[in-house]
DSSP file (Angstrom, degrees, kcal/mol; ACC not computed):
  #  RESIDUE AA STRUCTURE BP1 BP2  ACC     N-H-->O    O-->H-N    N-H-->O    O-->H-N    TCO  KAPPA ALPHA  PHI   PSI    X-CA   Y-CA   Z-CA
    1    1 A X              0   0    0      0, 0.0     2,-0.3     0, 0.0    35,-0.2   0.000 360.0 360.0 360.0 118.0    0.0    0.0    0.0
    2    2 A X  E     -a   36   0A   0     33,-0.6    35,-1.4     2,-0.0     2,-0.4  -0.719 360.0-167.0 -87.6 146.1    1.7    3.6   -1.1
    3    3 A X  E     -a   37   0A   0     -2,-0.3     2,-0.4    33,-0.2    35,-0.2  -0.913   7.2-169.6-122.8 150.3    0.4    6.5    1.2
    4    4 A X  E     -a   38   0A   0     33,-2.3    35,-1.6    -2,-0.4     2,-0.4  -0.988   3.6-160.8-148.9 133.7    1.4    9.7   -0.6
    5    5 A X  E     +a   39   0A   0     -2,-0.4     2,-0.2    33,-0.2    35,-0.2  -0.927  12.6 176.3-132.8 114.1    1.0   12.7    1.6
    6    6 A X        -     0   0    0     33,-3.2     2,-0.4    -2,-0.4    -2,-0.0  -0.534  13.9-163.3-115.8-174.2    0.8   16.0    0.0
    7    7 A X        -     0   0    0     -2,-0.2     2,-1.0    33,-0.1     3,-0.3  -0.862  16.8-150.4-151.1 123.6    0.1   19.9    1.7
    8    8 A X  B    S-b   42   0A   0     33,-1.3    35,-2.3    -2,-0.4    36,-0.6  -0.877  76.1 -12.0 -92.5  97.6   -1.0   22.8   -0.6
    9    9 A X  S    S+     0   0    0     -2,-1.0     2,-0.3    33,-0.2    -1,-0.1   0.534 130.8  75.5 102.3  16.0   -0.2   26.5    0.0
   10   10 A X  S    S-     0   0    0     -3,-0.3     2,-0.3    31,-0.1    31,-0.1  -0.874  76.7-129.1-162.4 140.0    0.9   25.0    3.7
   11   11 A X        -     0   0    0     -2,-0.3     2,-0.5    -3,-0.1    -3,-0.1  -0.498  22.3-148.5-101.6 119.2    3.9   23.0    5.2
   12   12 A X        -     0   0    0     -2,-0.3    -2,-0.0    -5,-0.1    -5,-0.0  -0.937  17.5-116.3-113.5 147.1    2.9   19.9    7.2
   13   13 A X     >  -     0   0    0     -2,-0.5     4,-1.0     1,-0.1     3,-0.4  -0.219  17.3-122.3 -33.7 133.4    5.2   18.7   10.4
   14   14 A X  T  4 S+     0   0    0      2,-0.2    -1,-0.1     1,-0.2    -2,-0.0   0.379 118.6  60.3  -5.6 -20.2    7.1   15.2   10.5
   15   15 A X  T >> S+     0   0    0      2,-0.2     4,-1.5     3,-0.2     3,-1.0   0.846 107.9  42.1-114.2 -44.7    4.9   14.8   13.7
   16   16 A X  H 3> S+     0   0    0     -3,-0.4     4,-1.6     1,-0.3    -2,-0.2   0.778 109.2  60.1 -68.2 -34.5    1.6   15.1   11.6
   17   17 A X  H 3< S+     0   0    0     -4,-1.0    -1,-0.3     2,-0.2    -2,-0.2   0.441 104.0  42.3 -58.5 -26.6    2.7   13.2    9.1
   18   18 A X  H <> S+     0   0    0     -3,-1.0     4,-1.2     2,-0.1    -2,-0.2   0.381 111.2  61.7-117.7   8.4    3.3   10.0   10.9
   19   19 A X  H  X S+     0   0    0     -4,-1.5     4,-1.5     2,-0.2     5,-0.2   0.840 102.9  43.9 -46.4 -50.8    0.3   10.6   12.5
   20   20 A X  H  X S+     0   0    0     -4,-1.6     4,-1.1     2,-0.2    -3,-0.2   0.658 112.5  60.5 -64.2 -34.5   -1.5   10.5    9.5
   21   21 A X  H  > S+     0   0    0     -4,-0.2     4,-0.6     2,-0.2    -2,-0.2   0.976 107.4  44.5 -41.9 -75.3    0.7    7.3    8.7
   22   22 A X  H  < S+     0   0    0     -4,-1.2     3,-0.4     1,-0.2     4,-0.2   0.690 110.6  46.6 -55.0 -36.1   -0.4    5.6   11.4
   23   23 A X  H >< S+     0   0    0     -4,-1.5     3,-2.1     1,-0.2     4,-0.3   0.940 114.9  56.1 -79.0 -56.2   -4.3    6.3   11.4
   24   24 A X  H >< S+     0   0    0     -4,-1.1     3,-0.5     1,-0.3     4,-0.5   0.628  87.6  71.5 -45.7 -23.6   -4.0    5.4    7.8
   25   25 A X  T 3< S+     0   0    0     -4,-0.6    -1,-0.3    -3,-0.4    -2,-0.2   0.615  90.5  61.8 -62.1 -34.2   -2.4    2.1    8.3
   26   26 A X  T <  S+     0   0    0     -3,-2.1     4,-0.3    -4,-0.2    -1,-0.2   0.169  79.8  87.4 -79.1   1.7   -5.9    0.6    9.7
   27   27 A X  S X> S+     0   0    0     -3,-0.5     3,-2.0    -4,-0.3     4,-0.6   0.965  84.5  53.2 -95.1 -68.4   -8.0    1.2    6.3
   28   28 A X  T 34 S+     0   0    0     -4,-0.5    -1,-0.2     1,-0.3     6,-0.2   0.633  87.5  75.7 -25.6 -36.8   -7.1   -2.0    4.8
   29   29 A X  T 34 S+     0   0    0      1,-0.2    -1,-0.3    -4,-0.1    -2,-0.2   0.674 106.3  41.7 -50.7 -28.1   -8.2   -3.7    7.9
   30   30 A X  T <4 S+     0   0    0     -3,-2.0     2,-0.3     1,-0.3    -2,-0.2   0.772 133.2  10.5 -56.4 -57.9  -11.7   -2.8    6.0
   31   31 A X    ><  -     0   0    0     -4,-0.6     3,-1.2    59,-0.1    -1,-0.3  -0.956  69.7-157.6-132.6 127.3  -11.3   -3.4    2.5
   32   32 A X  T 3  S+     0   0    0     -2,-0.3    -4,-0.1     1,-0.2    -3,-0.1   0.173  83.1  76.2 -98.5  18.5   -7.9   -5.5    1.9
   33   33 A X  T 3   +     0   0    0     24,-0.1    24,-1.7    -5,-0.1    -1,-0.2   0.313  58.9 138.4 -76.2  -9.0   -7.8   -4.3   -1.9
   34   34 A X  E <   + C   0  56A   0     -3,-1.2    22,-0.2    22,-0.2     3,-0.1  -0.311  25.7 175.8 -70.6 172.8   -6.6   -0.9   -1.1
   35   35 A X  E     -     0   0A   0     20,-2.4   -33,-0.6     1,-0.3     2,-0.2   0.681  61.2  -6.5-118.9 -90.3   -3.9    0.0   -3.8
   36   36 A X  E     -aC   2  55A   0     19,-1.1    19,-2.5   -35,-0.2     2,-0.5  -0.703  49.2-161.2-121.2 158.4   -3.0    3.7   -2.9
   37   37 A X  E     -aC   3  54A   0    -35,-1.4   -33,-2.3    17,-0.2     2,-0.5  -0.934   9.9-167.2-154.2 134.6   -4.1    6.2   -0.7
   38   38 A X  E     -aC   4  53A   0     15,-3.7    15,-1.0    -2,-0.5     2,-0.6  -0.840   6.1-158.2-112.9 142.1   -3.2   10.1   -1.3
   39   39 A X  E     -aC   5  52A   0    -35,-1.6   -33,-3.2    -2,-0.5     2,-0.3  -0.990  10.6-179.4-122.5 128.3   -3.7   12.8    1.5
   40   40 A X  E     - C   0  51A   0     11,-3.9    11,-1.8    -2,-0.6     2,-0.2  -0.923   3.3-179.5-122.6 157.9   -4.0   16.3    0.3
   41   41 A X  E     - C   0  50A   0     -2,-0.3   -33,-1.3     9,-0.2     2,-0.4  -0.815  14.0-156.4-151.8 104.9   -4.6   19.2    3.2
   42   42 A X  E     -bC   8  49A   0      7,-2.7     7,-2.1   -35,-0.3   -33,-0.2  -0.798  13.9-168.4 -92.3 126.7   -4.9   22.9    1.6
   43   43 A X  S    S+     0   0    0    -35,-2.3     4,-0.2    -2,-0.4   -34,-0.1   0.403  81.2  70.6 -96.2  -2.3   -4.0   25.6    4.2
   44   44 A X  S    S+     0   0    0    -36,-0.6     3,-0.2     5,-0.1    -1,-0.1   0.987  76.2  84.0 -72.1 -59.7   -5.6   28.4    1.4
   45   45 A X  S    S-     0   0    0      1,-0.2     2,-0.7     4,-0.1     4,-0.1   0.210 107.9 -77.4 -39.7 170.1   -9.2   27.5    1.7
   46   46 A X  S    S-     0   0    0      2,-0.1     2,-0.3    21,-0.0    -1,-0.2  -0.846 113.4 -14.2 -93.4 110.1  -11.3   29.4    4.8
   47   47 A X  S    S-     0   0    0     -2,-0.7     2,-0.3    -4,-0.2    22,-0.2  -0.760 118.8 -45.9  99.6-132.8  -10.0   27.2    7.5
   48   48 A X  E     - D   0  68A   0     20,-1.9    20,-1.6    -2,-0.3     2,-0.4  -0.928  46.9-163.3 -98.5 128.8   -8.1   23.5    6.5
   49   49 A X  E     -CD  42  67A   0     -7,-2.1    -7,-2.7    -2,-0.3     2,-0.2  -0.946   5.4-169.4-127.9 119.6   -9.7   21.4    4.0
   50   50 A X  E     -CD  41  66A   0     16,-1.5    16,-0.6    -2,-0.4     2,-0.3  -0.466   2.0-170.9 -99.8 152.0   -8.1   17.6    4.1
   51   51 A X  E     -CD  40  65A   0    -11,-1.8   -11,-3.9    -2,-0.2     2,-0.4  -0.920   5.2-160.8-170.4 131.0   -9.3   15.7    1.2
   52   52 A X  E     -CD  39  64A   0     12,-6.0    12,-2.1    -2,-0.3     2,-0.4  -0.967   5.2-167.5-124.7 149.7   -8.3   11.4    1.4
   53   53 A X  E     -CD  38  63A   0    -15,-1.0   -15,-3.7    -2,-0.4     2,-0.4  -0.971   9.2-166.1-143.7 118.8   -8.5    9.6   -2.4
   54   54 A X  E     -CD  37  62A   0      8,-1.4     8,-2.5    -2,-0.4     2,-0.8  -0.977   2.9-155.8-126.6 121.8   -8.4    5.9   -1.7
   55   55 A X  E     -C   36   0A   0    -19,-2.5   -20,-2.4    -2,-0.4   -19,-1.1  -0.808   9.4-170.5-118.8 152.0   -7.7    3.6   -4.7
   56   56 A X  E     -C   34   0A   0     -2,-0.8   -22,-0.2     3,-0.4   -24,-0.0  -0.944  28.5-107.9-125.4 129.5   -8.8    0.0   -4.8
   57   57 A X  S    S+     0   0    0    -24,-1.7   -24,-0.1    -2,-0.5    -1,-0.0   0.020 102.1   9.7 -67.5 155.1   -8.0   -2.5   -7.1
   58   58 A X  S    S+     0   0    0      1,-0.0    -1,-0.2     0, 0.0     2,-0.2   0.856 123.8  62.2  60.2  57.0  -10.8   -3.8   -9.7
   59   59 A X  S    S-     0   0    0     -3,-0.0    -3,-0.4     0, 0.0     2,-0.0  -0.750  91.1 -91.5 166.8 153.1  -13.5   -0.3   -8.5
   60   60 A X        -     0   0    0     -2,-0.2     2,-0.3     1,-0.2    -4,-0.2  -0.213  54.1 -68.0 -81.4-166.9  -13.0    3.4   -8.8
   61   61 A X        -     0   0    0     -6,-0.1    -6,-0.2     1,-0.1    -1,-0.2  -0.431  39.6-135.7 -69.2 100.0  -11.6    5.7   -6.4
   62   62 A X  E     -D   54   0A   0     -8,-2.5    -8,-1.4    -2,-0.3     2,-0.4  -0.403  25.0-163.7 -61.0 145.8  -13.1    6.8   -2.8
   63   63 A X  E     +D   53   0A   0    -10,-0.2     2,-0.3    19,-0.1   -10,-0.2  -0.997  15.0 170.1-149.2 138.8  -13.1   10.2   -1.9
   64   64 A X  E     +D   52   0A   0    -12,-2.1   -12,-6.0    -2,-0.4     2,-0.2  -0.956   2.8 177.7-135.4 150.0  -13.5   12.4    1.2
   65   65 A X  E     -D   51   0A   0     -2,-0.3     2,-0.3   -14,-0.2   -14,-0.2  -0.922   7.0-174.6-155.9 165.1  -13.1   15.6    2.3
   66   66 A X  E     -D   50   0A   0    -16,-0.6   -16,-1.5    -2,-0.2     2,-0.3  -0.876  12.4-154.7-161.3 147.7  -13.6   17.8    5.4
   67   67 A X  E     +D   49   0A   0     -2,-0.3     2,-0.3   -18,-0.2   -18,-0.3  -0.990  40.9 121.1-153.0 108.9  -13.2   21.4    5.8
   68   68 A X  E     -D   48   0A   0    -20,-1.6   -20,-1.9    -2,-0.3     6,-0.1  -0.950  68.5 -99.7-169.1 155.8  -12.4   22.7    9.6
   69   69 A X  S    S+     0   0    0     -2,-0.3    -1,-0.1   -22,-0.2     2,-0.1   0.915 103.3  66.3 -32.3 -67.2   -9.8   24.6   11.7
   70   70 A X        -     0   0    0      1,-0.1     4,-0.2   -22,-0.1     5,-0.2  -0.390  65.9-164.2 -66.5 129.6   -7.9   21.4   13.2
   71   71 A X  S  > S+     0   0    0      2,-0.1     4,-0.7     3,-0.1    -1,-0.1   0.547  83.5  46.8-108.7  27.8   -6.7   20.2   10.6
   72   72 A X  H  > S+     0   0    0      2,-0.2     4,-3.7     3,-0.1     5,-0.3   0.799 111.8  55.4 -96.5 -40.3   -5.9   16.5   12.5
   73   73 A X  H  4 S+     0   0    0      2,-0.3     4,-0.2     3,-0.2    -2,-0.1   0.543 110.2  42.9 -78.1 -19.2   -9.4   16.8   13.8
   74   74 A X  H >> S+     0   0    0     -4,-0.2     3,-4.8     2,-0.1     4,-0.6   0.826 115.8  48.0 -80.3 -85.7  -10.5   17.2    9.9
   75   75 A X  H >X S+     0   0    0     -4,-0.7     4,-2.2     1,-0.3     3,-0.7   0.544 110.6  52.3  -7.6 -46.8   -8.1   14.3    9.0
   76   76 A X  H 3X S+     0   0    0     -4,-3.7     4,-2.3     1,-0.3    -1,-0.3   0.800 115.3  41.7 -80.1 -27.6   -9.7   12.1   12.2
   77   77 A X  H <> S+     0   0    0     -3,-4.8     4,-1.3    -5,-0.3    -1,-0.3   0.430 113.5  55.1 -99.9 -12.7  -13.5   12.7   10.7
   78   78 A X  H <X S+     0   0    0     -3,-0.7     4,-2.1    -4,-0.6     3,-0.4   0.900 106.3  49.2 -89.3 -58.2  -12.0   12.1    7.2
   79   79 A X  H  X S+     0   0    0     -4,-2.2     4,-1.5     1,-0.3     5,-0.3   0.909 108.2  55.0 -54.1 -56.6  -10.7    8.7    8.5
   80   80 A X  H  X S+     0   0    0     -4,-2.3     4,-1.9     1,-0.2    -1,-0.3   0.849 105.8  51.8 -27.2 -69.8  -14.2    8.1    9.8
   81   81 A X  H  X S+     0   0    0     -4,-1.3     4,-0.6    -3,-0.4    -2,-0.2   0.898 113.2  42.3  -2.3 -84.0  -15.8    8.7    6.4
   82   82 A X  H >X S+     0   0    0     -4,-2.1     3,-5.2     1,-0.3     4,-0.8   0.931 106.6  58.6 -60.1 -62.2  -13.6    6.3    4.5
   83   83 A X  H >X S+     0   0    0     -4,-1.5     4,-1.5     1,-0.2     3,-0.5   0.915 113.1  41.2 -36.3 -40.7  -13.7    3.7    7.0
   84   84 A X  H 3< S+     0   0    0     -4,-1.9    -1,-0.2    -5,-0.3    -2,-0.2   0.755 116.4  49.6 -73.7  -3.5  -17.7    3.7    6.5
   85   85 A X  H <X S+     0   0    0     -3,-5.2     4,-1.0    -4,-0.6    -1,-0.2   0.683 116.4  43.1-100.6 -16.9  -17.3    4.1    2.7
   86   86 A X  H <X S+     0   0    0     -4,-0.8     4,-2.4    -3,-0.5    -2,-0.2   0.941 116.9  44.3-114.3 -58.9  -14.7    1.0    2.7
   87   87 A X  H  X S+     0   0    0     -4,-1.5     4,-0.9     1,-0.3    -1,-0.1   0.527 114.8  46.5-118.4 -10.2  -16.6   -1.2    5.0
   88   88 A X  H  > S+     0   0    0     -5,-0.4     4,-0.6     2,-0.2    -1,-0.3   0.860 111.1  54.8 -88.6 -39.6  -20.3   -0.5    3.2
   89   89 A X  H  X S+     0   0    0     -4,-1.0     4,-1.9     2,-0.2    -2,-0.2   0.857 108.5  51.7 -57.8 -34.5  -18.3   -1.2   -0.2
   90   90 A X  H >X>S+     0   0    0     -4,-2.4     4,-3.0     2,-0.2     5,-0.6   0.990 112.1  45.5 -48.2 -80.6  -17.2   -4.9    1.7
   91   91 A X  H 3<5S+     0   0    0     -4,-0.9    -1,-0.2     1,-0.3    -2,-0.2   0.569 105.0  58.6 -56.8 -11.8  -20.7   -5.7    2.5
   92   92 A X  H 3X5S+     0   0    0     -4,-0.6     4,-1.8     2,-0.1    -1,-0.3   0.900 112.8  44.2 -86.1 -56.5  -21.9   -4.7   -1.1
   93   93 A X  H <X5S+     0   0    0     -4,-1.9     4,-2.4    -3,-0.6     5,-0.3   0.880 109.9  45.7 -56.9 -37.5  -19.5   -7.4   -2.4
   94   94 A X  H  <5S+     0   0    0     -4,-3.0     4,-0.5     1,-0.2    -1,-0.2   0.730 116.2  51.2 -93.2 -13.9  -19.8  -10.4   -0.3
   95   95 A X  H  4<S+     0   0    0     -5,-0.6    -1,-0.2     2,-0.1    -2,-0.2   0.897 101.5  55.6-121.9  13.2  -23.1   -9.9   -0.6
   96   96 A X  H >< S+     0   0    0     -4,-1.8     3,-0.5    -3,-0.1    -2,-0.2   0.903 120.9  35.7 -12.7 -79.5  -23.2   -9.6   -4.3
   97   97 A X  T 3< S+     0   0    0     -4,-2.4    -3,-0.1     1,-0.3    -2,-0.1   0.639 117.7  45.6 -99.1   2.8  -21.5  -13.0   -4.3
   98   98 A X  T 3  S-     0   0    0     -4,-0.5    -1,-0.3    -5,-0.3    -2,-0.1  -0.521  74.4-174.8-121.7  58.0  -22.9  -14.8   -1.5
   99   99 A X    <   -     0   0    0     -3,-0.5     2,-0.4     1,-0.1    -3,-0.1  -0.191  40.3-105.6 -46.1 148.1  -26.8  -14.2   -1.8
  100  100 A X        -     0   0    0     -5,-0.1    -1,-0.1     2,-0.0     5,-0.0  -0.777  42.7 -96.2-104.7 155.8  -28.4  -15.6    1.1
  101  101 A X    >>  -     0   0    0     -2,-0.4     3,-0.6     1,-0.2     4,-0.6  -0.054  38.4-110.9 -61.9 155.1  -30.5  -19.5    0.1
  102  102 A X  H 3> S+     0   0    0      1,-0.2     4,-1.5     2,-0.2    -1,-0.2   0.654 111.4  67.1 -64.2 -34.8  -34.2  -18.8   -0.5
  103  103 A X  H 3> S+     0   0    0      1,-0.2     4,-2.8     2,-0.2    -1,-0.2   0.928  93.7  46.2 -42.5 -53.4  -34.8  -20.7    2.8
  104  104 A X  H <> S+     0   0    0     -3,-0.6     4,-0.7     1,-0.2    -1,-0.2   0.647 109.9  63.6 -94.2  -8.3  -33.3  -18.6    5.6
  105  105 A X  H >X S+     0   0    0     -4,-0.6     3,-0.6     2,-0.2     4,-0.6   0.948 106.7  38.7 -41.0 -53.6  -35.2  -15.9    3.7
  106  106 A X  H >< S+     0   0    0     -4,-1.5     3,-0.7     1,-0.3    -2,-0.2   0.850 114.8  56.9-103.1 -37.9  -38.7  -17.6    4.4
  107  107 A X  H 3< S+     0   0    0     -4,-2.8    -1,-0.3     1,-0.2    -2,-0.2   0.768  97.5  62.8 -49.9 -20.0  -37.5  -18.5    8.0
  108  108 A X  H <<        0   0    0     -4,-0.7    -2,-0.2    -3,-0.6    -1,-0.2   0.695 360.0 360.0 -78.5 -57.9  -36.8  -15.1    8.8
  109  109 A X    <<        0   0    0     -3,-0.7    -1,-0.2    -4,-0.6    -2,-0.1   0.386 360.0 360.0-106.4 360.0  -40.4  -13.9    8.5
């Protein structure tokens, strides 16, 4: 998995940066296809705007963004986001290919 971490119009720390590593490190644990995952954070915009582009092999590209002061506190709400985008995209496939038997349907009601 490449994590590519980028900052527009605004310098980010070493400190923030393997912060951002780290938190980022757990999204595979969700969908184990991810590819790449790019972090942009623009200091121009009215406030921070964080913006995460996750790509995953054989489906297009996830995207978030969040637009706040903090900009870890964007970044933490971002992470939120994906995870729920990653882990509804799981559940769409497996049950895609594992439909459940017409049986435990008609036990069920």
């Amino acid at each position: 998995m490449q994590v590519t971490i980028v900052g527009r119009h605004t310098e980010i720390p070493e400190q923030t940066k393997a912060y951002i590593e780290r938190k980022l490190e757990k999204l595979p644990r969700f969908y184990d296809r991810v590819m790449q995952i790019e972090v942009v954070i623009d200091g121009q915009s009215p406030g921070n705007a964080v913006e995460i582009v996750v790509s995953v092999a054989k489906h297009r590209e996830f995207v978030v963004q969040e637009t706040g002061e903090d900009v870890l506190a964007c970044f933490d709400v971002c992470v939120d986001k994906m995870e729920g985008q990653l882990r509804r995209h799981k559940e769409k496939v497996r049950n895609r290919k594992h439909p459940e038997p017409p049986q435990a349907e008609a036990e069920k009601t």
